[in-house]
C-alpha positions in Angstrom: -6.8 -3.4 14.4 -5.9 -1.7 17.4 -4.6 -5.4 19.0 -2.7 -6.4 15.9 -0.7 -2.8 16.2 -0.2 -3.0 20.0 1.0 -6.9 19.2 3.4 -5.5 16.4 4.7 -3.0 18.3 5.9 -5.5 21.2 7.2 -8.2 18.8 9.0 -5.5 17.0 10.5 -4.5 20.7 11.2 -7.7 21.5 13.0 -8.7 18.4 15.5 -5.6 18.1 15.7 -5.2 22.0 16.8 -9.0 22.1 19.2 -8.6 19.1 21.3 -5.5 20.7 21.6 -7.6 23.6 22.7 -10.9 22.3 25.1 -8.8 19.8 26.4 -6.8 23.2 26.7 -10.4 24.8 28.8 -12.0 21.7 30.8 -9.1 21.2 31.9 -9.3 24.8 32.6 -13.1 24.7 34.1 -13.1 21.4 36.8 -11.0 23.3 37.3 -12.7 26.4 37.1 -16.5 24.8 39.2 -18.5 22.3 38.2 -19.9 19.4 38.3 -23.4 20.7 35.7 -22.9 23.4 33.6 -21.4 20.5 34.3 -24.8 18.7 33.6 -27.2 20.8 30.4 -25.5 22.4 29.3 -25.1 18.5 30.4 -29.1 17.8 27.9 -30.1 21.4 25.5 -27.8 20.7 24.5 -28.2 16.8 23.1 -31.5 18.1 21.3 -30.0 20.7 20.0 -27.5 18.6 18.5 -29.9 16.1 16.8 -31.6 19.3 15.5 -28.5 20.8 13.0 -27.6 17.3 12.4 -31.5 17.1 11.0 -31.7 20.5 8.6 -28.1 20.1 6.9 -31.0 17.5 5.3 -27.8 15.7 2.5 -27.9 18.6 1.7 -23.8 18.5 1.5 -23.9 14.9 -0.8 -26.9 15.2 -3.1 -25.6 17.9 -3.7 -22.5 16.2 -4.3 -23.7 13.2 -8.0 -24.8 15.1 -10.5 -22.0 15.5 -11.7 -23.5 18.8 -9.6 -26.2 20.8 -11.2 -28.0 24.2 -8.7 -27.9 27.1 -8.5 -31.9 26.4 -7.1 -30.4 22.9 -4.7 -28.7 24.7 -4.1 -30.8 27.3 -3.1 -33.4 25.0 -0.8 -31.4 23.2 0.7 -30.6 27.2 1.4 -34.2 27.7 3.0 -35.0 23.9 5.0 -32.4 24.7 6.3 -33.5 27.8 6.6 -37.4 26.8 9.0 -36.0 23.2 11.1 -33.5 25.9 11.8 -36.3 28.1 12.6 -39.1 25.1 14.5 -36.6 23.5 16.5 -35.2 26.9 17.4 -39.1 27.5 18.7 -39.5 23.4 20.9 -36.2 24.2 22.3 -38.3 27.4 23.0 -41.4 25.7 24.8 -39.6 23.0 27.0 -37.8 25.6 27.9 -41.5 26.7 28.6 -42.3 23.1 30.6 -39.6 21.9 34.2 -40.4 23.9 33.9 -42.9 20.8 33.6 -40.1 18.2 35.4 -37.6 19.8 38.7 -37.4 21.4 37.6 -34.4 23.0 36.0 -35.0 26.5 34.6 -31.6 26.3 31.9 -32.5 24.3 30.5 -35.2 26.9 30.4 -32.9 29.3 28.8 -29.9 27.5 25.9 -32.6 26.2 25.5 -33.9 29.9 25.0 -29.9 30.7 22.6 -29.7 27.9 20.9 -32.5 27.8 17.9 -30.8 29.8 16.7 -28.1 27.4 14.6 -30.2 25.6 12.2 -30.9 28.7 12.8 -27.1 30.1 11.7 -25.9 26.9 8.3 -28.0 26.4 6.7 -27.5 29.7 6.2 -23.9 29.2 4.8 -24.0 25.2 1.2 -24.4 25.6 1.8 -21.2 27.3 3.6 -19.7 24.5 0.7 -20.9 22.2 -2.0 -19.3 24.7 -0.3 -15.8 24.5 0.1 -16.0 20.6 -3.5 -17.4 20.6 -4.8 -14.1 22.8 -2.1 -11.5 20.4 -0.6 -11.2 23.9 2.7 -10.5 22.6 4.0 -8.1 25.6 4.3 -11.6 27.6 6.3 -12.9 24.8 8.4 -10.0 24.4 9.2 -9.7 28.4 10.5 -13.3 28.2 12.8 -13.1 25.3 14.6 -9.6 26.4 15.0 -11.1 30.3 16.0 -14.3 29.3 18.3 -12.9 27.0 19.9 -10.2 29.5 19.8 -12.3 32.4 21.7 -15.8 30.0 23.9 -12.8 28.6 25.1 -11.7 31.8 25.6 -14.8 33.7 27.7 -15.8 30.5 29.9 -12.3 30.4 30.3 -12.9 34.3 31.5 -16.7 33.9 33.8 -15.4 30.7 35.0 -12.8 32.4 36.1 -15.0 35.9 38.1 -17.3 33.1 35.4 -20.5 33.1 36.0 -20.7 29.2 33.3 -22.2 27.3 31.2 -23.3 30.5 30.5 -19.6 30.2 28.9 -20.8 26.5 27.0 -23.9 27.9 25.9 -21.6 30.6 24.0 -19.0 28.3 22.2 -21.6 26.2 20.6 -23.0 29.8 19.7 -20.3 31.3 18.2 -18.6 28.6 16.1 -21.7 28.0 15.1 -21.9 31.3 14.3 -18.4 32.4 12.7 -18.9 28.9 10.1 -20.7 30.2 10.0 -20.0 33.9 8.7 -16.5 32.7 6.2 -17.8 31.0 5.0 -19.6 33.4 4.8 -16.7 35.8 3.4 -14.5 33.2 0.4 -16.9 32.6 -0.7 -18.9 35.4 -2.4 -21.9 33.3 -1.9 -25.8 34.4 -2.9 -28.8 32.5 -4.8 -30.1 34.8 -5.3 -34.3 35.3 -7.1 -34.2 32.1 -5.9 -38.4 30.2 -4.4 -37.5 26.8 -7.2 -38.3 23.7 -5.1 -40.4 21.9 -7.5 -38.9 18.6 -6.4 -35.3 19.3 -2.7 -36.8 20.2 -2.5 -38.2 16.8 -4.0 -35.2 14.8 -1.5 -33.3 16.8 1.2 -35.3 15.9 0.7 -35.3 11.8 0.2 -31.7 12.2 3.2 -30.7 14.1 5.5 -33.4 12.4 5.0 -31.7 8.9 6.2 -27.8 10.8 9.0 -29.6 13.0 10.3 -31.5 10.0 10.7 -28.3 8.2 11.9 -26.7 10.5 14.8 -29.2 11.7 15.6 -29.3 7.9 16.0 -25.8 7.7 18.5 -25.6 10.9 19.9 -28.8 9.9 21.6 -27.3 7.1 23.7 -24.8 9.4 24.1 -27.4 11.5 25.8 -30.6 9.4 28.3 -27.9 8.4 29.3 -27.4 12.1 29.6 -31.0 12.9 31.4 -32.1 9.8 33.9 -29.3 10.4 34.5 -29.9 14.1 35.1 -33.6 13.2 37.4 -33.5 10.4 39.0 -30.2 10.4 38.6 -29.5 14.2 37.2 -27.3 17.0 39.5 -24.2 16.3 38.2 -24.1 12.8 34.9 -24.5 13.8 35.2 -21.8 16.2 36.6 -19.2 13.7 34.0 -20.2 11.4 31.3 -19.8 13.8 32.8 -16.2 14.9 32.4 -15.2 11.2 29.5 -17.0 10.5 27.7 -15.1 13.3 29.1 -11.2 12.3 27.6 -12.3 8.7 23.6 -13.4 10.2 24.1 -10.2 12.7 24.1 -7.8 9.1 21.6 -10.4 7.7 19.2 -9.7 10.9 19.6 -6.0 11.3 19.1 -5.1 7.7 17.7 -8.0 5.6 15.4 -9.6 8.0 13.2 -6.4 8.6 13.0 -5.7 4.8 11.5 -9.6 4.6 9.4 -9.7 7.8 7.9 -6.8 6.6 6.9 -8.4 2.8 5.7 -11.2 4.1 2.6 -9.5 5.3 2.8 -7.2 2.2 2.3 -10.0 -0.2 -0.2 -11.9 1.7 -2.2 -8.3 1.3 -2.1 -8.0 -2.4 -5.0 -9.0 -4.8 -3.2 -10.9 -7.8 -0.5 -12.3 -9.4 0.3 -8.9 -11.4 0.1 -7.2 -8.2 2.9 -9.4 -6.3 5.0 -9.1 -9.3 5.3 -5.7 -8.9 5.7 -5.8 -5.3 8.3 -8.5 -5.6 10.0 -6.6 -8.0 10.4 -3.3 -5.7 11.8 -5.3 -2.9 14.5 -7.0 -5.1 15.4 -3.5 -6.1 15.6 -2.2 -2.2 17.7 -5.2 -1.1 20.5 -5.1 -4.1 20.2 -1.4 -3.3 21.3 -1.9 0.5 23.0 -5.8 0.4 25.6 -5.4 -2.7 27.5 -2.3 -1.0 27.1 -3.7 2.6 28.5 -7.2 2.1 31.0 -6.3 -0.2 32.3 -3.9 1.7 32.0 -6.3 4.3 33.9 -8.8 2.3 36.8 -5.9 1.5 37.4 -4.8 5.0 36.6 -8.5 6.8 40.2 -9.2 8.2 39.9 -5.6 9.7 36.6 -5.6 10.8 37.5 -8.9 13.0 40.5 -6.8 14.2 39.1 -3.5 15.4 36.1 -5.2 17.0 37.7 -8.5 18.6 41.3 -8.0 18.7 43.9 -9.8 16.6 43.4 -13.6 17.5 40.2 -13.6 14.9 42.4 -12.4 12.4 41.7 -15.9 11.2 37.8 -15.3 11.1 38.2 -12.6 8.6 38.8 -13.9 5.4 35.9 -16.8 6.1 33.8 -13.7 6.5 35.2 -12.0 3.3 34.4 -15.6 1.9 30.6 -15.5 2.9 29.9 -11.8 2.2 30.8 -13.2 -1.2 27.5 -14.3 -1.7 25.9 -10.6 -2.0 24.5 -10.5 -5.2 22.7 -13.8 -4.5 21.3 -12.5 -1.1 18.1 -10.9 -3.0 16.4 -13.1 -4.9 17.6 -15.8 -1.9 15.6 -13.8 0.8 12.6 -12.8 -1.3 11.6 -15.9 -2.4 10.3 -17.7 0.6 7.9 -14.2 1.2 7.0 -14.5 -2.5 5.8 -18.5 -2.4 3.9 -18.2 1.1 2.2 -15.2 -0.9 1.3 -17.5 -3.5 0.1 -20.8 -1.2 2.8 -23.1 -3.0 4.3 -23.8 0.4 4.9 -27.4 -0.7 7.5 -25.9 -2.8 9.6 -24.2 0.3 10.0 -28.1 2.1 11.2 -29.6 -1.5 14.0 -26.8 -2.0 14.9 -27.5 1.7 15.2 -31.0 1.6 16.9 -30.4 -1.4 19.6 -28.2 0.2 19.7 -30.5 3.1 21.0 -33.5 0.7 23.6 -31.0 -1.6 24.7 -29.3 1.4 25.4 -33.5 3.3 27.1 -34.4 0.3 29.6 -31.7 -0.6 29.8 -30.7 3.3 31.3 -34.5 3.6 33.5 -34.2 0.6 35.0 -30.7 1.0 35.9 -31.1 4.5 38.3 -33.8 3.3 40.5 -30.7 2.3 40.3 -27.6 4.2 37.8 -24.7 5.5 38.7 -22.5 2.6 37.6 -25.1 0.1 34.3 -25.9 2.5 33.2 -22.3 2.2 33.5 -21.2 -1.3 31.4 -24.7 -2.1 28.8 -22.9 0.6 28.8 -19.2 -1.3 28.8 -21.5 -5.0 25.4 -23.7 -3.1 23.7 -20.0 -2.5 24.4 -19.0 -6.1 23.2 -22.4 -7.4 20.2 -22.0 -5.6 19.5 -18.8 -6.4 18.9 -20.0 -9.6 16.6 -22.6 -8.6 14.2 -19.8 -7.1 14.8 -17.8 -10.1 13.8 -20.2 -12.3 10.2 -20.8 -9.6 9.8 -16.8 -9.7 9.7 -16.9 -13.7 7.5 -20.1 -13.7 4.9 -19.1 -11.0 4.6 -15.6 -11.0 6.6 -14.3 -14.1 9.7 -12.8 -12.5 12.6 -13.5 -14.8 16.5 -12.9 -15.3 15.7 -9.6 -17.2 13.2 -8.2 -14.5 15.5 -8.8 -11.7 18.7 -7.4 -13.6 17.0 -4.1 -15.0 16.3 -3.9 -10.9 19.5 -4.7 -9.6 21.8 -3.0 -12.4 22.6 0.7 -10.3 23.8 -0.9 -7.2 26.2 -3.5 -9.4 27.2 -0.6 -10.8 27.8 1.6 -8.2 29.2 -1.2 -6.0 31.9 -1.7 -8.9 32.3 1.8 -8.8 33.0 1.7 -4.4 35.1 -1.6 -5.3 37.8 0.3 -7.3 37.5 3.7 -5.0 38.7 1.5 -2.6 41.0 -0.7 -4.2 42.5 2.6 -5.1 42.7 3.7 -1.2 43.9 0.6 -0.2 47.9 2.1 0.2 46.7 5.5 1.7 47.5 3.7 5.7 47.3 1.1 7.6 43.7 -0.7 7.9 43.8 -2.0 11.0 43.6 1.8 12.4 40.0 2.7 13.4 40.3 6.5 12.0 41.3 4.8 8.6 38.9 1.8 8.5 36.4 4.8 9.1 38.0 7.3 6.4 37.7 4.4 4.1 34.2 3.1 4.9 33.2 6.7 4.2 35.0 7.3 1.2 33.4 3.8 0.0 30.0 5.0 0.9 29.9 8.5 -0.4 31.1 6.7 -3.8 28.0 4.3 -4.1 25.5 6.8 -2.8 26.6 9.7 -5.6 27.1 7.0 -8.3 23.8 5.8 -7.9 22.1 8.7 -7.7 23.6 10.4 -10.5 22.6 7.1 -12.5 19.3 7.4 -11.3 18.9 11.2 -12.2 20.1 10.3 -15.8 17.6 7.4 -16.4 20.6 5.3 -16.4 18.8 2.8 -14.7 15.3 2.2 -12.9 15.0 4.3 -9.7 15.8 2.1 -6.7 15.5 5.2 -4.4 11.9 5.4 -6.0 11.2 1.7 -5.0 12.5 2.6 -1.6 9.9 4.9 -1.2 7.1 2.8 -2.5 7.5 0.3 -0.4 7.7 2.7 2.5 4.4 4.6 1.4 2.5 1.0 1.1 3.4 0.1 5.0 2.4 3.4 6.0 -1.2 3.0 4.6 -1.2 -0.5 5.7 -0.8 1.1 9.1 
């Protein structure tokens, strides 16, 4: 028990120590760059993104899946790795050759030349990566992701800030991938040896790691067409403001939604039956409406000014694609409970369907919509969310009972209480001018105070089931877990 805490406590360092950095680090380029070198870095890199979880070829989840592996286990694994980083750092060079005939943007062959290594950077340090997860060595992990993400963060602020433009991008993703892995390496001392692949344990690997890499690349994939679809047909400087608001929306998504679902995921795995993950399902709907439906709202009210005060005026253009996004609120929790609720259950089979089915709807009316403009290609995203939402709604009632009615008699006091904060401000919105600070943060106050005391009064009337009381549930259940 006493490992398992120490190994929580260092992935829980690493993961918020990393995220205030990288949100430093954007927030400083975001200022200093324009939205084209945000574009065509975005265009370059969603391919290179793809290729970088293709070529990890799901080899840590594979090797631990093994109670005991032989070093020529591993060793094979080593040399797999090594042989898909190299094929897949030659198909990022070839596509650099290609792309003067898809682009008329030169950038982009140059940022995919720059690139093209990460794939083979990345793979020679895994095994290690698997060897420290393997061991609940976690400190190792979390000392390479916080260096490699303050040392990439500050050669890219430097670069930005002696005017290199978007080299100051390419720069960040390629040193972080490779002080990535040189730390590793230092950190654990372990070599492969000149032990021949076993072409048994290479194919084992392979079935086993294609089946994690597949979902994984479908997953990213769907981020991903959107980016290369919009840098083709409606162009980098689109992309680039999308990409600017995209990123502010997963930055609220990571440092309040992604804790509250890390956290279930070992909650549910915990619990005893079906009746029992209901319930627990249940309170964590009721926490997330209570903290996403006043938060991206509000985020979706005050997105032009948001972009403003924090950027400066030439993303005025990335705040209404963020006042588009935050749009899909009332969606956000049944959409970010219900991969926590299906691993809980062992229907896993059922997360790579929905994702493959996401992959095709979002190919399809990506291609279409970007025939028109970005406005049109975002409100099609927030109506996919909504769609889909429905889809897990529909599993939840099927699998484990949770329907329409549970979730609403859940969710009701924060829809009401954010209508409430929607016409507080709607009714402040002539008191100044929004693009003060000292107003933006009257106004966010004002907005706040209304949800909080409309909420609570509903509460302490029996309006509506206590999300507060959920709230603390869920807290009391970690607490004994721990």
């Amino acid at each position: 028990m006493a490992s398992v805490l120490k190994a929580s406590a260092w992935s829980f360092a690493a993961n918020w120590g990393q995220q205030l950095i990288s949100t430093g680090t954007f927030l400083f380029l975001a200022y200093q760059l324009q939205a084209s070198d945000f574009g065509i870095v975005a265009l370059a890199a969603a391919v290179v993104d793809l290729f970088t979880v293709i070529a990890r070829f799901g080899q840590v989840e594979a090797l631990l899946q093994h109670a005991d592996t032989s070093e020529e286990h591993i060793a094979s694994s080593f040399w797999l790795l090594i042989a898909i980083g190299f094929g897949l750092t030659l198909a990022i060079v070839i596509l650099g050759v290609a792309s003067p005939y898809l682009y008329d943007d030169m950038r982009v062959e140059t940022i995919l030349f720059l690139l093209a290594p990460i794939p083979i950077i990345q793979n020679v340090a895994i095994i290690h990566e698997y060897h420290l997860r393997r061991r609940l060595e976690y400190r190792g992990i979390a000392v390479r992701n916080i260096s490699a993400t303050f040392l990439s963060g500050l050669a890219s602020i430097t670069l930005a800030y002696w005017g290199f433009g978007y080299y100051a991008l390419v720069a960040q993703k390629l040193i972080f991938t490779a002080i990535n892995s040189l730390a590793l390496i230092l950190y654990l001392r372990w070599k492969p040896g000149f032990v021949l692949p076993n072409t048994r344990y290479v194919r084992n690997l392979a079935r086993a790691g294609f089946n994690v890499s597949s979902s994984n690349m479908i997953g990213m994939a769907n981020g991903r067409i959107i980016d290369l679809f919009v840098g083709h047909f409606l162009g980098v400087v689109a992309l680039g403001n999308l990409r600017i608001a995209w990123r502010l929306f997963d930055l609220l998504l990571q440092f309040v939604v992604q804790p509250i679902t890390t956290v279930a995921v070992s909650s549910f795995t915990r619990l005893r039956n079906y009746k029992e993950i209901k319930g627990s399902v249940l309170d964590y709907i009721s926490v997330l409406s209570l903290i996403c439906f006043p938060l991206f709202v509000g985020a979706s009210v005050f997105s032009t000014q948001i972009m403003v005060v924090m950027l400066g005026q030439k993303w005025g253009d990335s705040g209404w694609i963020l006042g588009y996004l935050c749009l899909s609120a009332f969606a956000l929790p049944i959409n970010n409970i219900f991969a926590p609720s299906i691993i809980a259950t062992k229907n896993t089979d059922i997360l790579r369907n929905q994702s493959v089915m996401q992959l095709v709807f979002t190919s399809v009316t990506v291609a279409i919509s970007t025939q028109f403009n970005l406005p049109t290609v975002i409100l099609i995203h927030v109506t996919r969310v909504y769609l889909f939402s429905l889809v897990y709604l529909y599993i939840l009632k099927r699998d484990m009972d949770v329907g329409f009615q549970d979730v609403l008699r859940k969710s009701i006091g924060p829809l009401v209480a954010t209508a409430a904060m929607f016409a507080a401000l709607y009714a402040m919105q002539n008191i100044g001018n929004r693009n003060n600070l000292i107003v933006l943060i009257v106004e966010i106050g004002a907005a706040a105070l209304t949800y909080l005391l409309v909420v609570g009064l509903g509460e302490y009337l029996g309006f509506w089931s206590g999300n507060a009381a959920a709230t603390i549930r869920l807290i009391q259940r970690k607490i004994g877990k721990i």
